[in-house]
N, C-alpha and C positions, 0 to 999 in steps of 0.2 A: 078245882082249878080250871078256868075254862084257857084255853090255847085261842085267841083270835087272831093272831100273828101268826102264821108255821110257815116256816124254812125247809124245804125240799130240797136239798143238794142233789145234783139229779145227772149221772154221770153216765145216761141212755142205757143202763142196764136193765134187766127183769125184773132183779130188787129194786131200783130205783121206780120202777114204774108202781111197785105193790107198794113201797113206801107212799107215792103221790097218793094211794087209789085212800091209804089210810089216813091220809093228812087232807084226803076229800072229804069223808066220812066223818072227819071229827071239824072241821070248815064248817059242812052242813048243818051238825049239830050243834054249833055253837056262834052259828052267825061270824064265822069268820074269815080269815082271807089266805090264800095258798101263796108264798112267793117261790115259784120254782128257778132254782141257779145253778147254771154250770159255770163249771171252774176250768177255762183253756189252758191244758199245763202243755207249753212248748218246750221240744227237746232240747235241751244244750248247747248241743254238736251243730243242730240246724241256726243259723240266720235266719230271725222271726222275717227280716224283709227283705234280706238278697237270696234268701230258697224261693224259687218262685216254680208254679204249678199252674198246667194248661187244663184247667176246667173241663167238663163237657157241654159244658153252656155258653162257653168263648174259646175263641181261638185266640185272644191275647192272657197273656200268664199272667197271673197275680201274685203277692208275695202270701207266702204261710200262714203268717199270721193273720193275713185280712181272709184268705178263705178257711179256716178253722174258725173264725168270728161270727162268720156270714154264715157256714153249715149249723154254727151251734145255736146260732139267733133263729133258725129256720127249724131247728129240732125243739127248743125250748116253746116257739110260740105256739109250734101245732101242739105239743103237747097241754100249753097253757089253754088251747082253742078247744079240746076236749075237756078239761075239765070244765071250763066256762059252759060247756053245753048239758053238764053235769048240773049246773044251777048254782055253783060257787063263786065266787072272786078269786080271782087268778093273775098276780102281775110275775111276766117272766125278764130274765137279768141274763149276763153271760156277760162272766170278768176274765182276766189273765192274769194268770199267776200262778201260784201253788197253794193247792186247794183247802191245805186248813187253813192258812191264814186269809186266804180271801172268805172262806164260809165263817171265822170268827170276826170279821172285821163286818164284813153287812151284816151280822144280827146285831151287832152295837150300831152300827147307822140306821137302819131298820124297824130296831125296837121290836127284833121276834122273840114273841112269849117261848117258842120251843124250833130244835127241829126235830125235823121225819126223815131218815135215811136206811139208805140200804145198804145191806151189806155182802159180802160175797161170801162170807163165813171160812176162808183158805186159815189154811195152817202149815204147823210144816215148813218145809223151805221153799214152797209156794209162798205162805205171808213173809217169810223173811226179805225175798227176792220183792215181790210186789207192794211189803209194808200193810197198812190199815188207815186209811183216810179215816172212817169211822173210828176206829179203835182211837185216834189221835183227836179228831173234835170231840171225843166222850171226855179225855186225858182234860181238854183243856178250854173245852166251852163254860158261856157266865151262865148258859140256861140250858133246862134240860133236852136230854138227848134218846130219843126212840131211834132204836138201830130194828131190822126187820130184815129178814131174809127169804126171798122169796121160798113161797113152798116150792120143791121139787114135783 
């Protein structure tokens, strides 16, 4: 089966970056293309556009949601800008919502053969409290799902 399509959900952790480095690995070997996505999940309690936040880059505030957009567009592309210098194809994404459902919905708009994801490996009333994004696109994605945890 060759993977030319992979799905990186990429949520700036340590596993997420070892998942990217393997969905590099297998890009290169198979002539194909990375799409790295984060998933902006805004809190509840907050007003995605009446909470508003003084930057360090302005002295005029902006609402929540446009600077968690702008920080996450700005983390995805450098990360995307590294792998391209890796010798891959790399297109990077950054939606809002809640994260499986936005990572099941772009691999059907998409058309990704698989995804590469990381995971935090918690248990206990750690995963209880914090859940499993992974655990939940394995439960309910149309294509397969490589979960990876970074080495300690």
């Amino acid at each position: 089966m060759r993977w030319r399509t992979i799905l990186v959900p990429h949520d700036f952790s340590a596993s997420a970056n070892h998942a990217a480095a393997i969905a590099r690995d297998e890009a290169k070997a198979h002539d194909g293309e990375v799409i790295i996505l984060h998933v902006v999940e805004l809190p509840a309690h907050f007003g995605p556009e009446t909470t508003l936040i003084v930057t360090d880059r302005s002295e005029t505030p902006i609402g929540m949601r446009q600077y968690a957009i702008e920080s996450a567009t700005a983390h995805v592309q450098d990360l995307a800008d590294r792998l391209e210098a890796d010798g891959v194809r790399v297109s990077a994404f950054v939606r809002v919502g809640k994260p499986v459902d936005e990572i099941n919905q772009f691999v059907t708009e998409h058309n990704c053969d698989v995804i590469v994801m990381g995971t935090h490996g918690r248990t206990g009333v750690r995963h209880l409290i914090a859940g499993s994004v992974a655990e939940r696109v394995v439960r309910t994605a149309t294509v397969p799902v490589l979960t990876t945890r970074h080495p300690d």
